[in-house]
Residue, then its C-alpha position, 0 to 999 in steps of 0.5 A: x207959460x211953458x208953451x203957446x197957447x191958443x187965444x189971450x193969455x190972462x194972469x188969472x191962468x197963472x194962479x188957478x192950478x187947474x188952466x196951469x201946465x206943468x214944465x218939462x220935467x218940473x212939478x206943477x205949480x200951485x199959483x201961490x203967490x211969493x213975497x220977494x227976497x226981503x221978505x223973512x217968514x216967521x214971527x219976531x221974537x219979543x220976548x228976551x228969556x235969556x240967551x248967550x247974549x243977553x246973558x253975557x251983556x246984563x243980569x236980569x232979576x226978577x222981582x218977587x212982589x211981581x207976582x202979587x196983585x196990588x189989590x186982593x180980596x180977602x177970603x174968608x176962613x170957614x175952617x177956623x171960624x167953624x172951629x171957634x165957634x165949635x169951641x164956644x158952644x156954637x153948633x146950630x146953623x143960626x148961631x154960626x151964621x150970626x158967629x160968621x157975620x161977627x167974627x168974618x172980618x177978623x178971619x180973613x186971609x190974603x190967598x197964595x198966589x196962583x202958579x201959571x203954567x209952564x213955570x216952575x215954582x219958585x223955591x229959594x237958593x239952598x247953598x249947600x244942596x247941589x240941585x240934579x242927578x248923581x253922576x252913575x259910576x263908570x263901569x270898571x273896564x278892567x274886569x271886564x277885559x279880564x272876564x271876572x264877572x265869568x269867573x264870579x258866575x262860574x265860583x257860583x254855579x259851583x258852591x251852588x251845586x257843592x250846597x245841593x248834593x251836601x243837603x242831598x246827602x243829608x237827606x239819606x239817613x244812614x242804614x235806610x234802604x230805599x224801596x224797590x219794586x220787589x220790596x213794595x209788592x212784598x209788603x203789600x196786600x191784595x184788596x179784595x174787589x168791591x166792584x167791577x168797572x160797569x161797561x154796555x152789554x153791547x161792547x162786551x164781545x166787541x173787538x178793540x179798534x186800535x192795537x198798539x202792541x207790535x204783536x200777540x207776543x208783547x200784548x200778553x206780556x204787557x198784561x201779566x205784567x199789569x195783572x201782577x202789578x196791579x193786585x197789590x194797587x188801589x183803584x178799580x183798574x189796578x192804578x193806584x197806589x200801593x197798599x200798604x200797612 
């Protein structure tokens, strides 16, 4: 122990975690006990699937009749039985049991042999097929260095917008003006007012209670500037669009 103790010292104390004391500076011990030196931990590995060795000292080729069972029972083929007896004029359950009791034998397959898991399906060796993925082509270092790939983006970038203002242009007929404020409120024409937007008698007379103009000044300016706007609009507040003959 790491000091004296008091009484008999028995060697259960050294495998119960509980009565062991740990070192100066030292984890606690679990009281496990250790093979010696010789001992080696693990499983032996015997199986040999190939390593450099074995590869290198013999050629081991695996037969393909291993993997069928000396003695298979036959299955019976219900697909081809049925389809014979359909061809013969058997449709009732009767006549195809007793066409299935007659004809079983002679219908019979050897099943395929069932793939484990963990393998992968045998396939022949097809020699002129190279098994794999192609190698990636190596990206070219000196377009890169020299930034071609910019200069692509930029002679893009600038027939793109070369194509744009062309079919901007072509879109502008020859000897069209386009309409202004002025040449819309010429051409249209007052709506008469069907209708007065309904508001409660209570708030008639009611003072707003948010004033967002800087002062009276650009309030009644931005009014004339609605009610003469809004004359020739549709809508009850004047917010629509233009009418227009």
């Amino acid at each position: 122990m790491s000091s004296p103790r008091v009484g008999v010292v028995r060697d259960s104390m050294l495998t119960r975690p509980l009565l062991i004391k740990a070192s100066l500076g030292q984890t606690r011990s679990r009281g496990l006990s250790v093979p010696g030196p010789e001992f080696t931990f693990g499983t032996s590995n015997s199986i040999r699937d190939g390593g450099v060795s074995e590869v290198l000292s013999s050629w081991r080729v695996q037969s393909r009749r291993g993997h069928s069972a000396p003695h298979q029972p036959l299955i019976t083929d219900f697909v081809s039985l049925n389809r014979d007896a359909v061809k013969s004029g058997l449709v009732t359950a009767k006549e195809l049991s007793q066409y299935r009791a007659q004809r079983g034998e002679a219908r019979s397959k050897i099943p395929a042999p069932k793939q484990k898991e963990g393998r992968a399906s045998w396939r022949p060796a097809v020699p002129d097929i190279t098994f794999g993925v192609t190698t990636r082509v190596s990206s070219p270092l000196s377009e890169l260095l020299s930034h071609e790939y910019a200069r692509r983006w930029v002679d893009e970038q600038l027939s793109r917008n070369q194509t744009s203002n062309h079919k901007q242009l072509q879109r502008i007929k020859p000897g069209c003006i386009p309409d202004t404020r002025t040449s819309l409120l010429r051409r249209s024409k007052a709506l008469p007012v069907t209708q007065t937007p309904f508001k409660l008698p209570r708030f008639i007379q009611a003072a707003p209670a948010l004033d967002t103009f800087r002062d009276q000044d650009a309030r009644l300016r931005a009014i004339r500037a609605h009610q003469s706007d809004s004359v020739s609009r549709r809508g009850v507040q004047g917010l629509g669009t233009y009418s227009l003959d």
